[in-house]
C-alpha positions as CSV (number, residue, x, y, z in Angstrom):
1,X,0.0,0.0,0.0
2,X,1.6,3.4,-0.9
3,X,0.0,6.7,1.4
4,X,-0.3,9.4,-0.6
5,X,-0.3,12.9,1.5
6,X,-2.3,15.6,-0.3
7,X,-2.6,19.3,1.0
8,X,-5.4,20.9,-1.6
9,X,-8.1,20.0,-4.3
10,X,-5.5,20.9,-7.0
11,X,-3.1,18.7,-5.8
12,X,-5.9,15.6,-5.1
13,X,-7.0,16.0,-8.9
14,X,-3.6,15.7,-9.9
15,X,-3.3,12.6,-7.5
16,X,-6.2,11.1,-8.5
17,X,-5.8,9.4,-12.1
18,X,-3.0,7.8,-11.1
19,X,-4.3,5.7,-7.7
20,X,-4.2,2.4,-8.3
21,X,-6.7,0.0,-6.3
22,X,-4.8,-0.5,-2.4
23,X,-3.4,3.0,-2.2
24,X,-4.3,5.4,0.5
25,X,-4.7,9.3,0.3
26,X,-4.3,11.3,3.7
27,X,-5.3,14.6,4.1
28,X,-5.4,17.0,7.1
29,X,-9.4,17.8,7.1
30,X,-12.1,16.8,4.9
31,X,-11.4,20.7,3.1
32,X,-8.5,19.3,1.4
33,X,-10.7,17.5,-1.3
34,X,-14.0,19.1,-0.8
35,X,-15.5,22.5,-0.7
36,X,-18.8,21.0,0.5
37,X,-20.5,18.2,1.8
38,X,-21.1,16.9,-2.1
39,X,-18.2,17.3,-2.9
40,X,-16.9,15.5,-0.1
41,X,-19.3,12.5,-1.3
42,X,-18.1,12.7,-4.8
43,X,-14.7,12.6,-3.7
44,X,-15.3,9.7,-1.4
45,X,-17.1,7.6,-4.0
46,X,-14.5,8.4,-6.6
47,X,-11.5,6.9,-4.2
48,X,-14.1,4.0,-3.2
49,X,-14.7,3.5,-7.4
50,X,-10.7,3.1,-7.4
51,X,-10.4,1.0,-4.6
52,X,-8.5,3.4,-2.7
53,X,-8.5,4.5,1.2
54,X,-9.0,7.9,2.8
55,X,-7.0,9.3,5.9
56,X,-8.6,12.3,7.6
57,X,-6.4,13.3,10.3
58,X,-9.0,16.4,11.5
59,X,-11.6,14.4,11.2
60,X,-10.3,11.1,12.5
61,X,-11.2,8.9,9.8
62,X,-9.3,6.2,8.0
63,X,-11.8,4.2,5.6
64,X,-9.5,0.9,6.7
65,X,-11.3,0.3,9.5
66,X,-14.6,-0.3,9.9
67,X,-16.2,2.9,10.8
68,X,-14.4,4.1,8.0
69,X,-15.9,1.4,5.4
70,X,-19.3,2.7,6.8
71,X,-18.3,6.2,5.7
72,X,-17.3,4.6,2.2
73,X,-20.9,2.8,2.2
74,X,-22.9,5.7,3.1
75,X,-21.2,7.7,0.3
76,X,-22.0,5.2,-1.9
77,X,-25.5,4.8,-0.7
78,X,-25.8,8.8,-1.8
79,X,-24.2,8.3,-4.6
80,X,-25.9,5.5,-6.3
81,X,-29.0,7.1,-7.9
82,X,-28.9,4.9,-10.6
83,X,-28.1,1.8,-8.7
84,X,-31.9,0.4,-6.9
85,X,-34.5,-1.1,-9.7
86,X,-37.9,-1.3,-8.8
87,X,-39.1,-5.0,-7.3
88,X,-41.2,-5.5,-10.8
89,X,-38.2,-4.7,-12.8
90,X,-35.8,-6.5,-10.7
91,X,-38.0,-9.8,-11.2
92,X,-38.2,-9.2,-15.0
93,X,-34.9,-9.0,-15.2
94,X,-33.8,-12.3,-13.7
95,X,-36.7,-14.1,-15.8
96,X,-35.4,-12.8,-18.9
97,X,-31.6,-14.0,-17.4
98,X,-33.4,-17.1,-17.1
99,X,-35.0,-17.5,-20.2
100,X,-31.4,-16.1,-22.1
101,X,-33.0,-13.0,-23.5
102,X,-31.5,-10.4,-21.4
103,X,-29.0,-8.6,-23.1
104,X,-28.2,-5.9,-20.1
105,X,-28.8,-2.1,-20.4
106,X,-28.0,-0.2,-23.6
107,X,-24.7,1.2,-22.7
108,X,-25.3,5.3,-22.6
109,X,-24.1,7.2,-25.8
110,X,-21.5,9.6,-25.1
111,X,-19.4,11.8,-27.6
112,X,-15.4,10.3,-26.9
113,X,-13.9,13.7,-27.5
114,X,-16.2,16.0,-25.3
115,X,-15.8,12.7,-22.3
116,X,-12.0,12.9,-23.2
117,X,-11.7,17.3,-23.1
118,X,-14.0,17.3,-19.5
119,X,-12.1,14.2,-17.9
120,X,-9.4,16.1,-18.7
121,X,-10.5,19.3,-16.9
122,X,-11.7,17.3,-13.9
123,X,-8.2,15.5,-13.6
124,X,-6.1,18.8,-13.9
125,X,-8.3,20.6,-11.2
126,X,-10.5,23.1,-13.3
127,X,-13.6,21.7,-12.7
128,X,-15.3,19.3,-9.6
129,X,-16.5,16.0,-10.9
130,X,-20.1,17.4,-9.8
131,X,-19.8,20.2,-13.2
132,X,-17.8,17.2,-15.3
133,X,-21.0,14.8,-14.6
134,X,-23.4,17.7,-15.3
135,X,-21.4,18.6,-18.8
136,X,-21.6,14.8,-19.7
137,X,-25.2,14.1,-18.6
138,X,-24.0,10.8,-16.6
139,X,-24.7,9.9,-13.2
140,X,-21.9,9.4,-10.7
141,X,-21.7,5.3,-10.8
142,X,-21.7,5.8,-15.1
143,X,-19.7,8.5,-14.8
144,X,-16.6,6.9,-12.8
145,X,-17.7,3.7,-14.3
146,X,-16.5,4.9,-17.4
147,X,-13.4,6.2,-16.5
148,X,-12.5,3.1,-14.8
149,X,-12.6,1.5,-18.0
150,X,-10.8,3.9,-19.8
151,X,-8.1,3.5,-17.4
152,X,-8.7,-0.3,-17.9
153,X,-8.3,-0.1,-21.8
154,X,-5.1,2.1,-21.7
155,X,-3.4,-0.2,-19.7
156,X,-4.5,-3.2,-21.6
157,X,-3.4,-1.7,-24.3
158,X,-0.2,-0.6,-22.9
159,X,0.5,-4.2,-22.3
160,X,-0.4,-5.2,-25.8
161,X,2.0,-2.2,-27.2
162,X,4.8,-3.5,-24.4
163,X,4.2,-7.2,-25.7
164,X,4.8,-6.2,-29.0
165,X,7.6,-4.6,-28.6
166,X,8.9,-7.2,-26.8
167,X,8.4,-9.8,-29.7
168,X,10.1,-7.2,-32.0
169,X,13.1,-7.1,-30.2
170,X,13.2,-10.6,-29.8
171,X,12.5,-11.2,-33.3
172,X,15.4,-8.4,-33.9
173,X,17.7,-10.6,-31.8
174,X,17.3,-14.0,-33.4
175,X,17.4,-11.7,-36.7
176,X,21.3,-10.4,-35.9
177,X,22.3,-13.5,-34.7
178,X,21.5,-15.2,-38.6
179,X,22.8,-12.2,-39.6
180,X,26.0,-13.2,-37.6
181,X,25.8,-16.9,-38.6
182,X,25.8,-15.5,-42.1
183,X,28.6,-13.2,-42.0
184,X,30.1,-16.1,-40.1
185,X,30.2,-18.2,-42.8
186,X,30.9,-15.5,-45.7
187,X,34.2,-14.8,-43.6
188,X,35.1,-18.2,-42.7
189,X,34.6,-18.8,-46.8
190,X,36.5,-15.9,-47.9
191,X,39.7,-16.7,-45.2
192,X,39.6,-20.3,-46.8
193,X,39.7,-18.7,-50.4
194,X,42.0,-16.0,-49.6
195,X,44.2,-19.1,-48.4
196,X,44.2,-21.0,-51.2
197,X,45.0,-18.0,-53.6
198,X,48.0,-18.0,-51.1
199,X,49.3,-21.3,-51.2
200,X,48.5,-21.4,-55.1
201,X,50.9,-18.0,-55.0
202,X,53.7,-19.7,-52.5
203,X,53.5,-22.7,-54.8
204,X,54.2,-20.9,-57.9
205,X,56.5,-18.7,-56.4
206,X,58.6,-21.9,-55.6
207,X,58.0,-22.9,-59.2
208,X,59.5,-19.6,-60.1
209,X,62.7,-20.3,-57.6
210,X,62.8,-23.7,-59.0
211,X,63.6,-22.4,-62.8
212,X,65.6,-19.7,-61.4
213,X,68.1,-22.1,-60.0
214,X,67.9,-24.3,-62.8
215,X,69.0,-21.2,-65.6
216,X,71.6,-20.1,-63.0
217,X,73.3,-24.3,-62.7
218,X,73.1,-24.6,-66.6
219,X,74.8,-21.1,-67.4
220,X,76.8,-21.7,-64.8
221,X,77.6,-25.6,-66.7
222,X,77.6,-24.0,-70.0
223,X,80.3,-21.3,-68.7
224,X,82.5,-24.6,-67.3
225,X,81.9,-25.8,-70.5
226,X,83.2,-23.0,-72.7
227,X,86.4,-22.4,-70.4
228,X,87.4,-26.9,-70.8
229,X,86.9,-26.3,-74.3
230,X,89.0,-23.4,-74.4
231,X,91.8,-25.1,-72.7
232,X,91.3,-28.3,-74.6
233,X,92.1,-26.0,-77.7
234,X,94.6,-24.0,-76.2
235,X,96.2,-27.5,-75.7
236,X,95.9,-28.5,-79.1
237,X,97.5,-25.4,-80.4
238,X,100.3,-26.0,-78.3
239,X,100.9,-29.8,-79.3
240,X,100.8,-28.8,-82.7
241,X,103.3,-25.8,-82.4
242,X,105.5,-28.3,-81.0
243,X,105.5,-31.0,-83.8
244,X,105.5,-27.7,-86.2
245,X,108.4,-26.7,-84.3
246,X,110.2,-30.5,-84.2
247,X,109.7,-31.1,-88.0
């Protein structure tokens, strides 16, 4: 339960739309919410619609126990001008239940954007929920009844918005990480590639070595070669000077 200390009307309207059902507003006399004794009801039965508890400390009254719940019931009781059917009605109305041809009251018409601009003006303070009834033509149980479901729908939608978001992101997760597999494998394929053009490179580059040696031993044989031949002549010149030179 979270107490929620209010000192004015301005500051209980702000308050108000964001009680949720178990919190408890305190105030220091009943003046702090209500001009009047009406006001004072419609206060009461608008914390009571919420599910919410009231803490007078001038007056001495905390709707937790039970004197307090009386308070809450009697507000209610004032409250509730819509609320008693007549006997007759009453028994018609569990026949037709019976019989499976009661279809419940015709929900009341009500413009959404003139509900939305005076629920607006009652939550911010510039108007009692008395003049926001009277400028909506709904009775007090309608009226917060309403609102209640308002309240009810946003956060229902608020969950469907957060679950979608949710699936989004995890949809986005298991999206990056196929992304990842994929660029996974595009890397792993190009390293293995990138390899091969390597060892193809190394291998022909050994190739080239290879050749290179090979020109350099024959030049190197042919110039061996020339210089035997050379002295094989340069011998044979000087065995035939000789024989020249002995005949």
């Amino acid at each position: 339960m979270t107490i929620h200390t209010v000192a004015d009307r301005q500051e209980y309207r702000k308050l108000l739309p964001t009680l949720r059902e178990g919190d408890c507003v305190q105030i220091g006399s009943f003046s702090a919410i209500a001009a009047d004794a009406a006001e004072l009801f419609e206060a009461a039965a608008e914390l009571n619609a919420r599910g919410a508890e009231l803490i007078s400390l001038g007056e001495g009254l905390d709707t937790r126990s039970e004197g307090g719940r009386l308070f809450f019931a009697l507000c209610r009781s004032l409250h509730a001008l819509d609320g008693s059917k007549p006997p007759r009605r009453r028994e018609g109305v569990e026949r037709a239940k019976e019989e499976g041809r009661y279809r419940g009251r015709k929900p009341i018409a009500v413009d959404e954007g003139l509900f939305d601009s005076v629920v607006a003006l009652w939550q911010s303070g510039q108007i009692t929920a008395r003049d926001a009834m009277a400028r909506l033509d709904l009775k007090p149980n309608t009226f917060y009844r309403r609102i209640k479901e308002r309240e009810e729908q946003k956060m229902k939608d608020y969950k469907k918005v957060e679950h979608e978001i949710r699936d989004e992101i995890k949809e986005a997760a298991r999206q990056s990480r196929r992304d990842l597999d994929a660029l996974k494998k595009q890397v792993r394929a190009e390293a293995k590639e990138v390899k091969k053009a390597a060892d193809e490179k190394l291998e022909l580059h050994d190739v080239e070595r290879e050749m290179r040696h090979d020109r350099i031993r024959a030049e190197v044989e042919h110039h061996d070669a020339v210089r035997q031949m050379k002295k094989d002549v340069e011998a044979e010149a000087k065995e035939l000077k000789k024989l020249m030179e002995e005949g």
